[in-house]
Biopython code that builds the backbone (N, CA, C, O; Angstrom):
import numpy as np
from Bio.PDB.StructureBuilder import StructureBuilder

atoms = [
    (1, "UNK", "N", (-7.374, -11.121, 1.238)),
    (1, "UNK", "CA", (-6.586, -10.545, 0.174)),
    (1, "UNK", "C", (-7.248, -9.276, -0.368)),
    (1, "UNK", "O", (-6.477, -8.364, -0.668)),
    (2, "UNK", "N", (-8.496, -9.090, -0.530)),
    (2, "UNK", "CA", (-9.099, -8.359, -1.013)),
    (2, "UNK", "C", (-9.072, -6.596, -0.417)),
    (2, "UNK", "O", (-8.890, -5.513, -0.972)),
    (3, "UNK", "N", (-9.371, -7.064, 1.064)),
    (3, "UNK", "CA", (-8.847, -6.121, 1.881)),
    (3, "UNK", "C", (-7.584, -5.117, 1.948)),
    (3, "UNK", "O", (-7.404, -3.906, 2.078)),
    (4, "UNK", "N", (-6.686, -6.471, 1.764)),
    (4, "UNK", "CA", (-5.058, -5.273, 1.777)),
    (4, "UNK", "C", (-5.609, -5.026, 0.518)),
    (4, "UNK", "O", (-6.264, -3.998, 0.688)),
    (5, "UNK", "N", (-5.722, -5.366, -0.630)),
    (5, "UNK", "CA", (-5.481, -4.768, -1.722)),
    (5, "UNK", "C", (-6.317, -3.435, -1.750)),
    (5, "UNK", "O", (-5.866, -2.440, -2.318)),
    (6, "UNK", "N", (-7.761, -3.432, -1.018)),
    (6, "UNK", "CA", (-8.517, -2.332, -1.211)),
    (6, "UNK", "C", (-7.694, -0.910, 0.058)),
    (6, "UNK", "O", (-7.811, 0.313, -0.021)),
    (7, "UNK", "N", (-7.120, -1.529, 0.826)),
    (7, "UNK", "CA", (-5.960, -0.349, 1.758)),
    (7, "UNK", "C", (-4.509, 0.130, 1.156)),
    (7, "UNK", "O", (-3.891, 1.042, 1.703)),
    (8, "UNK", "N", (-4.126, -0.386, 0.268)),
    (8, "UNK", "CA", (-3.407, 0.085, -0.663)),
    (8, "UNK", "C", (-3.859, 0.813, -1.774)),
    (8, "UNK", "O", (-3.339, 1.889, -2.068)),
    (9, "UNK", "N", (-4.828, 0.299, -2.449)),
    (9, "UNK", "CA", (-4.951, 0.769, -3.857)),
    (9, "UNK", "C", (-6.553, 1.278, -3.718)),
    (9, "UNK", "O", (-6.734, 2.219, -4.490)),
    (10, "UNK", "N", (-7.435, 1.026, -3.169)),
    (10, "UNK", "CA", (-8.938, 1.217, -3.506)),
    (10, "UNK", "C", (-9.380, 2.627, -3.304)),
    (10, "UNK", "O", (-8.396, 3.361, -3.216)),
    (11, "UNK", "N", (-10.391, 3.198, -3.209)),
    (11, "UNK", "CA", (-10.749, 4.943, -3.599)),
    (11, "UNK", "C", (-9.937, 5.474, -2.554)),
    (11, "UNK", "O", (-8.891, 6.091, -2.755)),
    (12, "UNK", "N", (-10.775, 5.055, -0.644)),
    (12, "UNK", "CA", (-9.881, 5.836, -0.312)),
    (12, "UNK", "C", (-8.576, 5.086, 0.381)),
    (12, "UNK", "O", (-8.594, 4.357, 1.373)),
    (13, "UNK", "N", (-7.316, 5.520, -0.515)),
    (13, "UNK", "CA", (-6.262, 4.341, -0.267)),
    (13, "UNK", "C", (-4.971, 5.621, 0.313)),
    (13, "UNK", "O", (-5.039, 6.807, 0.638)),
    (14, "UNK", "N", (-3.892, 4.633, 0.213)),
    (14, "UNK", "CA", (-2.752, 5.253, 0.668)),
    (14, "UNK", "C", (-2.483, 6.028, -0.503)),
    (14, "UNK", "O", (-2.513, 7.177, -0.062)),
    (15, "UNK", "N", (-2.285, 6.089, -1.496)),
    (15, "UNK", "CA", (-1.882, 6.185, -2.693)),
    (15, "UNK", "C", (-2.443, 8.087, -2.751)),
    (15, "UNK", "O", (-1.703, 9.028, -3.037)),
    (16, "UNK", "N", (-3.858, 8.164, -2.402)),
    (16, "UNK", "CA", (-4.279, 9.624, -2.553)),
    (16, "UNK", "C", (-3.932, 10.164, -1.028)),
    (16, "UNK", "O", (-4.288, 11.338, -0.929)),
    (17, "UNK", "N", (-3.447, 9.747, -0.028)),
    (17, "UNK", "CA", (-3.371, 10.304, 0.901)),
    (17, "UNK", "C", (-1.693, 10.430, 1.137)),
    (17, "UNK", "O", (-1.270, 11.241, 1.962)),
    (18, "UNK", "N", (-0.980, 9.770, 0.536)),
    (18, "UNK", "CA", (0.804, 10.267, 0.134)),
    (18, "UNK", "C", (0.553, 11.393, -0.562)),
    (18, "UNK", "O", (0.640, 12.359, 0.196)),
    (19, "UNK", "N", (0.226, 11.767, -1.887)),
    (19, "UNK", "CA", (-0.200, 12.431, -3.092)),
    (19, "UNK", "C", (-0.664, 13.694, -2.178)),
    (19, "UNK", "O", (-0.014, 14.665, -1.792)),
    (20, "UNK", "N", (-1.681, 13.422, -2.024)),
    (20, "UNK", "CA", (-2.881, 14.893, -1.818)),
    (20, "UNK", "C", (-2.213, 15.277, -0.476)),
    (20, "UNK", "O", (-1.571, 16.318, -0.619)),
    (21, "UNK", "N", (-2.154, 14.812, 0.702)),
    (21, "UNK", "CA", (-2.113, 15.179, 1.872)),
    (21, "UNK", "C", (-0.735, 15.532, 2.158)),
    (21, "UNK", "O", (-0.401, 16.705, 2.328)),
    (22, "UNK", "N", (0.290, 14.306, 2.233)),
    (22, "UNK", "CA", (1.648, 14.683, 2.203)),
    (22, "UNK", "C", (2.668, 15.472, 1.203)),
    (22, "UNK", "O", (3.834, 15.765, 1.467)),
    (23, "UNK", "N", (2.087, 15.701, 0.207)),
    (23, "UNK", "CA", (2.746, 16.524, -1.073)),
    (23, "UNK", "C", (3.883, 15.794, -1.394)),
    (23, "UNK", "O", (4.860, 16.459, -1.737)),
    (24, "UNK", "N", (4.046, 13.972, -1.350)),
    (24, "UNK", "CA", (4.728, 12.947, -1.969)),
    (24, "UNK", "C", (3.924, 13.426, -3.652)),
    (24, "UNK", "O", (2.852, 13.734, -4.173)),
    (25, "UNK", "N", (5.615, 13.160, -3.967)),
    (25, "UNK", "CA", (5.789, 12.790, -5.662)),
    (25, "UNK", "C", (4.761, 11.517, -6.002)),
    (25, "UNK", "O", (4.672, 10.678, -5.105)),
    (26, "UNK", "N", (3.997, 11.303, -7.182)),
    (26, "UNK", "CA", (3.449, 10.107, -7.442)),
    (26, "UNK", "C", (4.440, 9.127, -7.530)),
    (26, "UNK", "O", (4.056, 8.038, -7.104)),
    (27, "UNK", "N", (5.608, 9.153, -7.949)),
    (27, "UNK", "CA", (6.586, 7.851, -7.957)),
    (27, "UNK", "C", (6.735, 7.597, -6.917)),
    (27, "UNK", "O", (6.329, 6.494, -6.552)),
    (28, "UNK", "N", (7.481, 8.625, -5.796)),
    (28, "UNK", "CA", (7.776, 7.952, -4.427)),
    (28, "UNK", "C", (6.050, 7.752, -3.809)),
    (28, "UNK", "O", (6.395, 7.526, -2.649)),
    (29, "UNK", "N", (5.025, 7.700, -3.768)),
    (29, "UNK", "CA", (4.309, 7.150, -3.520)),
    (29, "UNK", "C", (3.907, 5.758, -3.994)),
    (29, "UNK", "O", (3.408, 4.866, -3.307)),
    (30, "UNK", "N", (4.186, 5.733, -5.181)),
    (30, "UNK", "CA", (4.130, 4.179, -5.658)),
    (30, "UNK", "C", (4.860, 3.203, -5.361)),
    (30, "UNK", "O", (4.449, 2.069, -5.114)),
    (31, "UNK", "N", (6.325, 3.671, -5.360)),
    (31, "UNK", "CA", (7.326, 3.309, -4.728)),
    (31, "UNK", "C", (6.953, 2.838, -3.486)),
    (31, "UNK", "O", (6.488, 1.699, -3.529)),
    (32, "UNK", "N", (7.009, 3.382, -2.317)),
    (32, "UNK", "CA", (6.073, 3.336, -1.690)),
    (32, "UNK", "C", (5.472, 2.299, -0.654)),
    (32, "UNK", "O", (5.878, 1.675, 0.326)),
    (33, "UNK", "N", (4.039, 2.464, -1.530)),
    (33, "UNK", "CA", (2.691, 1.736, -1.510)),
    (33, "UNK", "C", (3.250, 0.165, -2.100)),
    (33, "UNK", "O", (2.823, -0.931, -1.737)),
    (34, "UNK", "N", (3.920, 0.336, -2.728)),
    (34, "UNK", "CA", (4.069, -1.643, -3.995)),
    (34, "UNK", "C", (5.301, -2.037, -2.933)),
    (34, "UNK", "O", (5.390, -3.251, -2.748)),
    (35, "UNK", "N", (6.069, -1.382, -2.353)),
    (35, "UNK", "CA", (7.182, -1.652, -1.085)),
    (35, "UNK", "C", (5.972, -2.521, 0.358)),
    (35, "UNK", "O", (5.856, -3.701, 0.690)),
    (36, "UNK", "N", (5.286, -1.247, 0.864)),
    (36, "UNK", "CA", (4.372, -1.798, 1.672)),
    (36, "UNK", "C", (3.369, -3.220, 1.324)),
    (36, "UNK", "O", (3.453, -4.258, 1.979)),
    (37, "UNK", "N", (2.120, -2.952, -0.213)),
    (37, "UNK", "CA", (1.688, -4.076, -0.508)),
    (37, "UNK", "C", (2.982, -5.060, -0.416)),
    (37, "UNK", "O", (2.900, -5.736, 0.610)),
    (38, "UNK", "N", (3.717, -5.240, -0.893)),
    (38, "UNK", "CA", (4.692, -7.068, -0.893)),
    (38, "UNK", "C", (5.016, -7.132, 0.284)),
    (38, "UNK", "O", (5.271, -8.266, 0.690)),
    (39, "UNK", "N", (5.149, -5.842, 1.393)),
    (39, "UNK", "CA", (4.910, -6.869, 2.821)),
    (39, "UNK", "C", (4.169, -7.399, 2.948)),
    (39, "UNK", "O", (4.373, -8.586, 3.201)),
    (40, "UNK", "N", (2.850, -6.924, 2.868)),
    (40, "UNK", "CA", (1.851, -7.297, 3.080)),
    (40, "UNK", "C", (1.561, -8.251, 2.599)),
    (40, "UNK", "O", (1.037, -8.916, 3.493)),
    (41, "UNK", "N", (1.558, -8.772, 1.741)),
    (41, "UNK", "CA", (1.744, -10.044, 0.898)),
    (41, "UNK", "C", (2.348, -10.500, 1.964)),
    (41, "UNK", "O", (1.687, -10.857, 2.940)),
    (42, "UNK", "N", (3.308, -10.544, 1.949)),
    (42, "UNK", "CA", (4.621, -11.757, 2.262)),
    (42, "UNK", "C", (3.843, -12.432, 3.868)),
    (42, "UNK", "O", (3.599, -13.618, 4.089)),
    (43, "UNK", "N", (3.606, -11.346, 4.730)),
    (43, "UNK", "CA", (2.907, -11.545, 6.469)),
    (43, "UNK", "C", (1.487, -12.434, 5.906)),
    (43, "UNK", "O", (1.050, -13.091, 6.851)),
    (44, "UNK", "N", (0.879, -12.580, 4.980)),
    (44, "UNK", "CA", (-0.389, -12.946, 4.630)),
    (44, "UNK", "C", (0.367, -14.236, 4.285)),
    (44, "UNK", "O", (-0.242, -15.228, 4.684)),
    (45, "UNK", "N", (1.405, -14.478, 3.721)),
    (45, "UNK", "CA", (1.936, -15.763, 3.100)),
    (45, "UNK", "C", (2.456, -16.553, 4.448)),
    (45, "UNK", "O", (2.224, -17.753, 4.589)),
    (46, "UNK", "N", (2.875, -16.106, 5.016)),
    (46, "UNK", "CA", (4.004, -16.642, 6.198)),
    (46, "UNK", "C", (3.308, -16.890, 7.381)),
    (46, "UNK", "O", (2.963, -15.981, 8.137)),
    (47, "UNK", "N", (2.981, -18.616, 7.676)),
    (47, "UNK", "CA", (2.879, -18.831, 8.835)),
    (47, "UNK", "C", (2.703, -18.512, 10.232)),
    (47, "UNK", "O", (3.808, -18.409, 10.763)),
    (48, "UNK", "N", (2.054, -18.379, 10.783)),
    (48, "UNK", "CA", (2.830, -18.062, 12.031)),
    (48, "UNK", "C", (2.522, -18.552, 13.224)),
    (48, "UNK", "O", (1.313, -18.613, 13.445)),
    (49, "UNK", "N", (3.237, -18.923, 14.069)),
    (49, "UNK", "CA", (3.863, -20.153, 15.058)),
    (49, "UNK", "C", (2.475, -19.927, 16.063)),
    (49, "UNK", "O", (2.328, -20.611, 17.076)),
]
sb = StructureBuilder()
sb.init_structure("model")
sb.init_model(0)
sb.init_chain("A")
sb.init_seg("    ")
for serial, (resi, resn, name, xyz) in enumerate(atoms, 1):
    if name == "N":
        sb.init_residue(resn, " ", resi, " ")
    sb.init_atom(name, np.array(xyz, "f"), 0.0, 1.0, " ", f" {name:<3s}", serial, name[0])
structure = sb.get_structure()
């Protein structure tokens, strides 16, 4: 858990590399990033065969 959370959100995350690199709006980057984290969540929650 700690992991995704530090590849989403931690220093160097998606969040400054939408922002700085791609010249994404901070909303549609948050937008985003909290879209991607709850996949990520969800594949971490869900079983698999």
């Amino acid at each position: 858990m700690a992991d995704v959370t530090l590849y989403h959100y931690g220093p160097q995350n998606g969040f400054h590399f939408t922002v700085s690199v791609l010249g994404w709006t901070e909303e549609r980057a948050r937008d985003f990033l909290s879209a991607q984290f709850a996949h990520s969540l969800h594949e971490m929650a869900t079983p698999t065969a």
